[in-house]
VOVEXPA-398494 format. One record per atom (N, C-alpha, C): residue in three letters; x, y, z. Coordinates in pm, whole numbers, plus 50000, padded with zeros to 5 digits. Layout:
AlaXYZ/...
***
This chain:
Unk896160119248587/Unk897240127348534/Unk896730137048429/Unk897370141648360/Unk897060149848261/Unk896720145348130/Unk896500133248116/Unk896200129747990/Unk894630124048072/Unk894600124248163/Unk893120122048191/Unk892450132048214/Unk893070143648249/Unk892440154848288/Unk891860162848113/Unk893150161348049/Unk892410165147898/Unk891760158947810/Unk891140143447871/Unk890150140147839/Unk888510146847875/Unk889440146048003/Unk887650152848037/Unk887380168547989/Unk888640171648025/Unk888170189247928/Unk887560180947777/Unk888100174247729/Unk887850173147581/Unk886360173547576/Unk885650161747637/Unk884240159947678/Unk883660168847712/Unk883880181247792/Unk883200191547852/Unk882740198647671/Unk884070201847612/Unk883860211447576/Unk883080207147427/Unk883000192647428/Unk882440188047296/Unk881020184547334/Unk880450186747457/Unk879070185347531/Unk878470201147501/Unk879010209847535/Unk878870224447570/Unk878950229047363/Unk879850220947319/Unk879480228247113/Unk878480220647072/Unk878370207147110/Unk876900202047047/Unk875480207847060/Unk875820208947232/Unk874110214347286/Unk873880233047251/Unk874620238447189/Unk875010252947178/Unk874890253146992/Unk875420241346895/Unk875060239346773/Unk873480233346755/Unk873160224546780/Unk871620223346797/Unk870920233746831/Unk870750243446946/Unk870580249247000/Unk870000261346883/Unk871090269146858/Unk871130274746746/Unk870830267646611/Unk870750255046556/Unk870000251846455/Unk868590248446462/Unk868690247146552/Unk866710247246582/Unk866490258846583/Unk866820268646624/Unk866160282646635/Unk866250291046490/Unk867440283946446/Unk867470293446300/Unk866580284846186/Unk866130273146182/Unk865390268046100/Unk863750271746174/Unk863300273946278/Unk862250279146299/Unk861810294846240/Unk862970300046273/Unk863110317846238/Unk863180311646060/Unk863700305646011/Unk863180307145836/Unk862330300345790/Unk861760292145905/Unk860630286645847/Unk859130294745908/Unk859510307045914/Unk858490319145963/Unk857280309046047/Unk857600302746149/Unk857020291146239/Unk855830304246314/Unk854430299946344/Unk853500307446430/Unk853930300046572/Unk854160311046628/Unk854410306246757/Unk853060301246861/Unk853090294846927/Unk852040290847040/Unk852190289247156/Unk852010294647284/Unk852250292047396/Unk852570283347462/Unk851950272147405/Unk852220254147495/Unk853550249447416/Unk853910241947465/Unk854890231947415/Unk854160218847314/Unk855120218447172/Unk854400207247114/Unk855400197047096/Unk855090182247110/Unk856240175047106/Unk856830180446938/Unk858580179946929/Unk859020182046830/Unk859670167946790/Unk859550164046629/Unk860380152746595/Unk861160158746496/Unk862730155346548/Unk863770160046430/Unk864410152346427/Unk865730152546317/Unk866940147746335/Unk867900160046301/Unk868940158646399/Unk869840166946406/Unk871490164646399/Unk872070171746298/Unk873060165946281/Unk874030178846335/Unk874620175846442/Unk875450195046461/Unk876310196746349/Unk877160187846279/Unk878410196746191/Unk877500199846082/Unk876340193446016/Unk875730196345856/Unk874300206345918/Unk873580210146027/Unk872500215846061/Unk871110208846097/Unk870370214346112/Unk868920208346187/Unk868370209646073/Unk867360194846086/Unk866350192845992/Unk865460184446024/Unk864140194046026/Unk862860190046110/Unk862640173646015/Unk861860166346086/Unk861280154446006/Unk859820152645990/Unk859190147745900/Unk857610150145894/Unk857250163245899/Unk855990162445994/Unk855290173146039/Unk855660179946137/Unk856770191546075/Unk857070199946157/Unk856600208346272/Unk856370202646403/Unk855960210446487/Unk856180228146533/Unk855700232846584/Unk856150246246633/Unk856690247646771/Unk857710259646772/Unk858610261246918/Unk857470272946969/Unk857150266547103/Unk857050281647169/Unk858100293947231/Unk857590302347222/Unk857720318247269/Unk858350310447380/Unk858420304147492/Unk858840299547619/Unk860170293247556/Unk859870283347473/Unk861090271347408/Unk862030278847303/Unk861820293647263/Unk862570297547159/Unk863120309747246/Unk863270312647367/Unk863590322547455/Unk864510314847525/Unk864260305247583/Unk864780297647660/Unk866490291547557/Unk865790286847434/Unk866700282747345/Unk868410292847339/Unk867920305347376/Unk868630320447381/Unk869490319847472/Unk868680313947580/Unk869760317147685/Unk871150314647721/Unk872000314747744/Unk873290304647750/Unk873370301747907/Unk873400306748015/Unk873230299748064/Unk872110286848137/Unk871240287848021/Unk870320269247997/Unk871160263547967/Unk871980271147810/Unk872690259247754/Unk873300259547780/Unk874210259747864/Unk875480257247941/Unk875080247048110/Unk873790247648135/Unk872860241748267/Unk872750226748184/Unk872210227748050/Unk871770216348003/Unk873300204947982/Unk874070211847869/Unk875480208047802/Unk876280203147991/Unk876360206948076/Unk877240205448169/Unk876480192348242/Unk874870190248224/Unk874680175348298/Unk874860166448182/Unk874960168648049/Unk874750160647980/Unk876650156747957/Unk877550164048023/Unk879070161448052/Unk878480154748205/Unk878390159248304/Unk878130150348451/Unk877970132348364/Unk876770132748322/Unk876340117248290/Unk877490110248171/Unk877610113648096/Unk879340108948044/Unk880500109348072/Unk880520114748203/Unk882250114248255/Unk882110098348297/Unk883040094048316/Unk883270079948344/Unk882930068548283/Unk881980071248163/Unk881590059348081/Unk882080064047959/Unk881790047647889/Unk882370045447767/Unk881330052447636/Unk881650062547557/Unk880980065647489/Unk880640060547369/Unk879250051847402/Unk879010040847311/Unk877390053047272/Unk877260047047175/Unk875920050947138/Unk874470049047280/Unk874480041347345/Unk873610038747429/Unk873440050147562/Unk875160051747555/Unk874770060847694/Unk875210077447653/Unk875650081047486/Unk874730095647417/Unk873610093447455/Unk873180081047395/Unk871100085747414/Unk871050088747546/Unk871920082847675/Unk870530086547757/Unk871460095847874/Unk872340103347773/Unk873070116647834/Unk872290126947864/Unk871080128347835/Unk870450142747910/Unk869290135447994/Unk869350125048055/Unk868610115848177/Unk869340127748306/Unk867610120248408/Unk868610125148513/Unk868970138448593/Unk868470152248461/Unk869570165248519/Unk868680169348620/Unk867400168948696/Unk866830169748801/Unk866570184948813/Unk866120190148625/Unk865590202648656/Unk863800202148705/Unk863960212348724/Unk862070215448784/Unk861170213448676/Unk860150204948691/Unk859220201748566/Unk858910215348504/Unk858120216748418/Unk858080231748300/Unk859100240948348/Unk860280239648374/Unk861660252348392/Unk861740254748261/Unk862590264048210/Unk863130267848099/Unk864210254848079/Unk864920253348229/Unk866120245048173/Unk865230230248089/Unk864210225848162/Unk863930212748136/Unk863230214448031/Unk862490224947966/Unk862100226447843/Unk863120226547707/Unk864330229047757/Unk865470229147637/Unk865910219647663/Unk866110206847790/Unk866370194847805/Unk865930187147675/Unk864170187347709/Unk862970179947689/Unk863510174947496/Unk863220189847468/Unk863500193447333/Unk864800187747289/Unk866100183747330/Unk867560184647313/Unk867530166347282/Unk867100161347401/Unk867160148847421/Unk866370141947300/Unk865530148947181/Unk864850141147098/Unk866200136546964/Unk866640146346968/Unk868180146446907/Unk868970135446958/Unk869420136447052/Unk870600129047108/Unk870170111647056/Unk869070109347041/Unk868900093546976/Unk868990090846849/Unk869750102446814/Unk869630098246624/Unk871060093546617/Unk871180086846523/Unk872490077646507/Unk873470087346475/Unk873260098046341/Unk874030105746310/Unk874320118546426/Unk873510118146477/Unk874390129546607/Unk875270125346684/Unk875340111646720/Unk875890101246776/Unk877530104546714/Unk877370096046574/Unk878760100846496/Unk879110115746470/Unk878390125846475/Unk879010138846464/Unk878990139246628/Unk878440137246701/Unk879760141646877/Unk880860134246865/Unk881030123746840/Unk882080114446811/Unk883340120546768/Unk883140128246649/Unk883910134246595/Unk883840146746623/Unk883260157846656/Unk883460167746744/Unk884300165646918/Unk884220153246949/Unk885480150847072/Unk886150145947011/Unk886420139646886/Unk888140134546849/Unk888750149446852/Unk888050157346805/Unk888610173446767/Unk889100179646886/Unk888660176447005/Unk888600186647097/Unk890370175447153/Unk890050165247126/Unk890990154247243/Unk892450162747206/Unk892740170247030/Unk894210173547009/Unk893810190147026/Unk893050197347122/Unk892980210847108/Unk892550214947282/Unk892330209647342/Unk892080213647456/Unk893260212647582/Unk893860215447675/Unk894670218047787/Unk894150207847860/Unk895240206548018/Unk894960201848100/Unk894870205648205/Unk894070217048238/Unk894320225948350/Unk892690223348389/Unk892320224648515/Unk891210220548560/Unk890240233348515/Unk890620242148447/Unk889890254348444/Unk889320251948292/Unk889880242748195/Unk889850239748049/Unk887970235248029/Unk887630234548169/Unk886300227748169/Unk885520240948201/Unk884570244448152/Unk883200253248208/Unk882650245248292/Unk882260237148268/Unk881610230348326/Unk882110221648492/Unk883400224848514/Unk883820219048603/Unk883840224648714/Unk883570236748695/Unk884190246448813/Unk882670251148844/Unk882110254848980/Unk880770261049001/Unk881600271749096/Unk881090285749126/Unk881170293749261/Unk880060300849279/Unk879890303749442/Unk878300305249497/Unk878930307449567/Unk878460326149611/Unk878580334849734/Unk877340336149803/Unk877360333549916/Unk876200335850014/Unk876780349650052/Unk875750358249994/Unk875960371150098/Unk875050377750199/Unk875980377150287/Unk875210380850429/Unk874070398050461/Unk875080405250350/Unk874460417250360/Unk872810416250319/Unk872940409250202/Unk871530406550087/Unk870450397950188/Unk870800386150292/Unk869720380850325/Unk870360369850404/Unk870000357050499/Unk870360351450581/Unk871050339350517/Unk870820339050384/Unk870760329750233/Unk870580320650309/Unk869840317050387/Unk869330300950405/Unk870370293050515/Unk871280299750585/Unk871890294350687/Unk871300295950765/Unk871280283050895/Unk870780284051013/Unk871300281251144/Unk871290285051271/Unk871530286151406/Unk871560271951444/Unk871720268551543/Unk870900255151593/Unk872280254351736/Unk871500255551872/Unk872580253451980/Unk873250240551984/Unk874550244451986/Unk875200235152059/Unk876080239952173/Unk876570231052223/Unk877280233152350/Unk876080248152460/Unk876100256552427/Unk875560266852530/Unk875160276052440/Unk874950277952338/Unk874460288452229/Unk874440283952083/Unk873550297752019/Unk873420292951865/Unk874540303551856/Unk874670311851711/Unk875600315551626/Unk875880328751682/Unk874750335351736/Unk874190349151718/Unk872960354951654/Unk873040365151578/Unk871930368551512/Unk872130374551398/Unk871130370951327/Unk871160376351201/Unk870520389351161/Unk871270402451175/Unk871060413951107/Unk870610417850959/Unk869610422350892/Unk869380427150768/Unk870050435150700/Unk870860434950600/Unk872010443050579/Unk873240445750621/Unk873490438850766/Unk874990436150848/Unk875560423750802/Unk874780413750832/Unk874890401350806/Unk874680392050949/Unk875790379650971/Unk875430369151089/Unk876720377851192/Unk875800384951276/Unk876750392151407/Unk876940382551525/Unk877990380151580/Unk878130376851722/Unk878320391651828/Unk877000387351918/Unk877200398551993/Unk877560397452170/Unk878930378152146/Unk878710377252326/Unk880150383252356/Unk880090387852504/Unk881710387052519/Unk881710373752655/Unk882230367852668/Unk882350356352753/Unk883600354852809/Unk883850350552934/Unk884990347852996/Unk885240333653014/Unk884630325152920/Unk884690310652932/Unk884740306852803/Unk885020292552773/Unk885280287852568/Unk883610281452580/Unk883070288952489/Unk881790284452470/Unk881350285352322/Unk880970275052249/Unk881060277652104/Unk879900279752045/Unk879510283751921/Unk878370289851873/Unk878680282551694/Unk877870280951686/Unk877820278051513/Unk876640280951406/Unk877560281151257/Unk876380283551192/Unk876090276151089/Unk874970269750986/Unk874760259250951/Unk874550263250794/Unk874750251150692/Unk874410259150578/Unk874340243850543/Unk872980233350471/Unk872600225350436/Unk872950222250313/Unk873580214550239/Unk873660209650134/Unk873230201050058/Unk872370202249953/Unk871430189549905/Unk872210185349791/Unk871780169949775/Unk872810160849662/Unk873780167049628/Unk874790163349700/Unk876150173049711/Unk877060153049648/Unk876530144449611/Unk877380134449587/Unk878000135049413/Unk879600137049446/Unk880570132349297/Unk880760148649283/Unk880840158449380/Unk880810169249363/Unk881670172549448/Unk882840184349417/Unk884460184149498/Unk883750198049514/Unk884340205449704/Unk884500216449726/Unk885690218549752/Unk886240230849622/Unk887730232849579/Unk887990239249733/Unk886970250949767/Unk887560259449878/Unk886440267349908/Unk886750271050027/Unk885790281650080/Unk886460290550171/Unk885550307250097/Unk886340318950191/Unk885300326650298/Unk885530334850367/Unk885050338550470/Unk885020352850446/Unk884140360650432/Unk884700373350446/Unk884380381050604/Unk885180386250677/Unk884770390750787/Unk885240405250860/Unk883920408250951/Unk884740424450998/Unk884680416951105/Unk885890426451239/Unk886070427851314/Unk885780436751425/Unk885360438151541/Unk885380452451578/Unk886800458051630/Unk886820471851644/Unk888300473151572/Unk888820474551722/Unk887670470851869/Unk888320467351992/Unk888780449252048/Unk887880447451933/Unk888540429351934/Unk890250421851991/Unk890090414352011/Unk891470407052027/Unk891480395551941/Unk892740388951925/Unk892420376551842/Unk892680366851913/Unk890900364751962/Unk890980356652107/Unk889900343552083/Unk889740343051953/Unk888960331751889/Unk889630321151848/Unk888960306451850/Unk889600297451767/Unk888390292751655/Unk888470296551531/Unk887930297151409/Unk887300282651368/Unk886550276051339/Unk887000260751323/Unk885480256251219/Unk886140252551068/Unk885150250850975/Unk884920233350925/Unk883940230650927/Unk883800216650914/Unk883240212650820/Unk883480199850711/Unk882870193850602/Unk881970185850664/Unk880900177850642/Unk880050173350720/Unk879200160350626/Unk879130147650632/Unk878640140450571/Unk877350129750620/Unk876530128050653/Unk875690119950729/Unk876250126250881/Unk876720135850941/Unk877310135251097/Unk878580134051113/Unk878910132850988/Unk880720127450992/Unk881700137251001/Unk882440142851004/Unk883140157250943/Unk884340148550844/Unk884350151850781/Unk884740145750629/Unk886510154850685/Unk886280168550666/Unk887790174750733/Unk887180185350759/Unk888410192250861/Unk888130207550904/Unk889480216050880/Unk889560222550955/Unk890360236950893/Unk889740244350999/Unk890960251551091/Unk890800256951192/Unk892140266851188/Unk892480277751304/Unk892890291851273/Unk893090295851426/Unk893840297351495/Unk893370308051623/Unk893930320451601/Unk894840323551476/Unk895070338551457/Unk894210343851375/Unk892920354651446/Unk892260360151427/Unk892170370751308/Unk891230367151213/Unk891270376051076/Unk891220386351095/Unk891890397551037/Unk891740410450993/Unk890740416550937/Unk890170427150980/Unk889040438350915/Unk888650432350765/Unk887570429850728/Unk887670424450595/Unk889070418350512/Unk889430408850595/Unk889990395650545/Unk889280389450452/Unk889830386650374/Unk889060366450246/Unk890300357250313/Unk889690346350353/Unk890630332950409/Unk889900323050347/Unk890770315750243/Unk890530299550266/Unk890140294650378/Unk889090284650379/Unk888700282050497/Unk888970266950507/Unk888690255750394/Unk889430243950420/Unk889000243250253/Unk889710229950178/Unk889620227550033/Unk889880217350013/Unk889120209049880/Unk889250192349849/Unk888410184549885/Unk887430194449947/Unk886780181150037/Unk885600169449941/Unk885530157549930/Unk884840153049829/Unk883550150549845/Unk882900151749958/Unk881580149149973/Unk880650154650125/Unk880250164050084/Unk879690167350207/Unk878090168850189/Unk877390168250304/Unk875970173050320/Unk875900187050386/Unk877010192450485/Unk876420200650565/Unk878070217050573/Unk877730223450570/Unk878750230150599/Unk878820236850736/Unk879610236350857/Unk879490238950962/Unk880490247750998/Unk880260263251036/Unk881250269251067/Unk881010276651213/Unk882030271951310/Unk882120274651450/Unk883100282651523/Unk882650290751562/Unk883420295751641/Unk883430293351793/Unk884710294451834/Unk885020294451995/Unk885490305052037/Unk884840308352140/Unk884950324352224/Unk886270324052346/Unk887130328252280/Unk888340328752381/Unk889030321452485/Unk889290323752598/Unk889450312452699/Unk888980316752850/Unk889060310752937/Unk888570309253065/Unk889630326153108/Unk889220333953141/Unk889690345753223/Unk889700361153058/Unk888850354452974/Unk888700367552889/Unk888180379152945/Unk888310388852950/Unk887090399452972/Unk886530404152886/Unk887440408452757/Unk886280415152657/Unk885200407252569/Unk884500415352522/Unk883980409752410/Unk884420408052281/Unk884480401152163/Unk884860399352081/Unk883600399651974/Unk883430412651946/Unk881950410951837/Unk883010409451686/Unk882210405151605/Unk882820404451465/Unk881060396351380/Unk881090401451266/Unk880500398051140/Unk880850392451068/Unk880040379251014/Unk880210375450904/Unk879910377850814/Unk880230381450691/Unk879660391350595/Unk879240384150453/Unk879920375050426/Unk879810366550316/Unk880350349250302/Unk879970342650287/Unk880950331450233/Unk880780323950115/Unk882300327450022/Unk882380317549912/Unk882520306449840/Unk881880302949764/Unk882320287749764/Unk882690279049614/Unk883770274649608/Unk884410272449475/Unk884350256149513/Unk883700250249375/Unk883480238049389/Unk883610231449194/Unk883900213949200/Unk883570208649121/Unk882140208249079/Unk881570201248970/Unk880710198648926/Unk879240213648899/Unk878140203348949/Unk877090215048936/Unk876900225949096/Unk876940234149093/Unk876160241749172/Unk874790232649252/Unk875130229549390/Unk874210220749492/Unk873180231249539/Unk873850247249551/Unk872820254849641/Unk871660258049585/
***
């Protein structure tokens, strides 16, 4: 309900001011502590408190040029802050599982993201950061909404566009054909006309797609403008082989149409979108392009 839903905004958005206050207090106590920069990474030991500021401990190490660029970016810190919300949704926020909230985010060894991870996570085990998130989400629990949008972190979208490149979808026959072909700058063309239902599909792989909702997906498509709407459209969620749900259409989209294509679905591996070529006594052809497809989802970005 909504008192659960503005919990979790609460969490998003008290994940996303901690890692964004650190963030910025490490960088501004380096910049006044006129730090020589060095290319490598050196382990750093601090304690960090977000509401009172950063304060190195001992022997202050130095940030590199890589770790103080990276520190800049927002969307790191918004890459970092959003797994370190993934790994606390559903548990009890005890001191044990802050510490081991930035476990896990499955960036690429030396990335930028995992270098502001690396660095973030030396923080997260100090007791007092512990009690200042604590109290930076009591704050958020009487100030945040319950609208699924209250989260940054909740919402991902990723357009494959067809014009730019094949983005990694692939053919593969079934029934009597693959998809068509893929044009450079057109996008994925069908170029059969058939007088029989013979279907063609196109494939788009999804890796660790688990605890991750696809809100919806759109289609953008041309037509040729001698077409009929003599297709039956038919898009599939796909899990180990399973089709989780589909979403199908036989009234044929319009000249650059956007259509929902199906939404909700909670777990897929594969996205499968098929078309069927008319019926037994068609004559024409039915060419049409796919030009793009969008995709609005929970959690992190899978592609």
């Amino acid at each position: 309900g909504d008192d659960v839903q503005r919990r979790s905004n609460a969490l998003c958005n008290a994940c996303i001011d901690f890692v964004n206050t650190i963030a910025d207090d490490a960088t501004n106590v380096a910049r006044t502590a006129g730090l020589t920069i060095v290319p490598a990474l050196i382990p750093i030991v601090w304690s960090i408190n977000p509401i009172g500021g950063a304060v190195f401990v001992g022997a202050l190490s130095l940030l590199s040029l890589i770790a103080q660029a990276a520190f800049n970016d927002e969307e790191i810190r918004h890459a970092v802050a959003c797994c370190m919300y993934e790994n606390l949704q559903g548990v009890a926020i005890t001191e044990a599982n802050f510490a081991a909230s930035l476990t896990g985010c499955g960036f690429a060894p030396l990335s930028d993201n995992e270098i502001v991870r690396e660095i973030l996570e030396s923080g997260v085990n100090d007791r007092a950061d512990y009690l200042a998130f604590v109290s930076v989400l009591g704050s958020f629990m009487g100030a945040v909404g319950s609208s699924e949008t209250d989260c940054a972190c909740g919402i991902f979208e990723h357009t494959f566009d067809f014009e730019v490149s094949d983005q990694g979808w692939t053919t593969r026959a079934e029934d009597d054909r693959d998809f068509g072909v893929y044009t450079a700058g057109v996008g994925w063309e069908s170029v059969y006309g058939l007088q029989v239902v013979l279907a063609e599909r196109l494939y788009m792989q999804i890796q660790d797609f688990d605890e991750r909702v696809l809100l919806s997906i759109e289609g953008v498509w041309i037509v040729n403008d001698g077409s009929v709407a003599s297709r039956n459209a038919i898009v599939d969620a796909v899990l180990a082989d399973v089709v989780q749900d589909s979403e199908s259409w036989t009234d044929w989209p319009q000249p650059g149409e956007v259509r929902v294509l199906w939404e909700g679905i909670e777990s897929a591996d594969e996205i499968q979108v098929t078309m069927v070529d008319g019926w037994p006594g068609a004559t024409e052809g039915r060419d049409y392009i796919l030009k793009a497809v969008h995709v609005v989802g929970r959690g992190t970005d899978p592609f």
